[in-house]
N, C-alpha and C positions, 0 to 999 in steps of 0.2 A: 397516404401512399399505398398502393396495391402491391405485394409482392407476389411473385411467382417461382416455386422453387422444389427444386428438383433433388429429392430425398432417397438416402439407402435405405435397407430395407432393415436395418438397426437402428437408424434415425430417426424414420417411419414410426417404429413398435415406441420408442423412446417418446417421440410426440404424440401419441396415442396415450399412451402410459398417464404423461402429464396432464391431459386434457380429459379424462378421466378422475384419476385422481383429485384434482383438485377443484373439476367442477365449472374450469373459470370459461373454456372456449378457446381454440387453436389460436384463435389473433391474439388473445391476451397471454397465452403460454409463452408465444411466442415473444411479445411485445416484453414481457418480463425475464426471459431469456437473454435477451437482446439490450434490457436495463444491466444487467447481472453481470454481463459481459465488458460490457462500457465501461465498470466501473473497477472491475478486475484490470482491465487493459489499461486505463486512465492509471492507477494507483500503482501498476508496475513501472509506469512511464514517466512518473513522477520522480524527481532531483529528490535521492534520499535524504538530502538534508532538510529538504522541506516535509518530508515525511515524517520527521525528529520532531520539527514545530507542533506536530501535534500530545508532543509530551512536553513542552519545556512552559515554562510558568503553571504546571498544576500545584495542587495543593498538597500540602503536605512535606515539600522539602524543607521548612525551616529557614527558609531563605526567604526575603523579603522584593529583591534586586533580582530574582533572576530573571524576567520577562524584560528587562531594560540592561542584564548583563550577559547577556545567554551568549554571544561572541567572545568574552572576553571567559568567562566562567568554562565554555565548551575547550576555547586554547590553552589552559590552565590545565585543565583535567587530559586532556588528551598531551600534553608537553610532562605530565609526570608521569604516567605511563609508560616515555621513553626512556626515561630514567633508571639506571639500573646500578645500586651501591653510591650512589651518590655522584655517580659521572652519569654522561650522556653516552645513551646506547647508539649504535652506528644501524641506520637503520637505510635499506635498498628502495629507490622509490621509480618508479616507471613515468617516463615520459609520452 
C-alpha cells in the first residue's frame, strides 16, 4: 500500500531524526512506528483480565493447580481482601 501524508513541521524534523538515526529508511520508520503503535493500542484495548493471564500459571508460586484453578484461586484472594476483623466489609459497586 502507498501512503500519502501530510506532516507538521515537528513531525517532519521527528521523521527525519529517525531515518537518520537509525539508518533503516522512511517506509520502514514508518512501517515500525506504525507496528509500535498497533500494539500499544491493541494491549490498552484488551479486557484487563486477560491481561492478568499473562501472569497466572508462572513459575515460582508454589502452587501446583493454579493454571487449572486461577478462577477459583483469583475469587478467593480477592473475597479476603474484603474482609475486615473477621466480618465482611460493605463495599459500593457501580452499575
Amino acid at each position: 500500500m502507498r501512503v500519502n501524508a501530510r506532516l507538521d513541521a515537528e513531525t517532519q524534523r521527528q521523521l527525519e531524526y529517525l531515518d537518520e538515526a537509525t539508518g533503516s529508511g522512511i517506509s520502514d520508520v514508518l512501517k515500525a512506528s506504525l507496528q509500535y503503535y498497533y500494539s500499544q493500542v491493541r494491549a490498552s484495548r484488551a479486557p484487563r483480565l486477560a491481561r492478568l493471564g499473562a501472569f497466572i500459571g508462572k513459575q515460582g508460586s508454589g502452587r501446583s493447580d493454579v493454571a487449572t484453578k486461577t478462577k477459583e484461586i483469583l475469587t478467593e484472594s480477592f473475597g479476603a481482601k474484603t474482609k475486615t476483623n473477621g466480618r465482611s466489609s460493605e463495599r459500593v459497586r457501580s452499575k
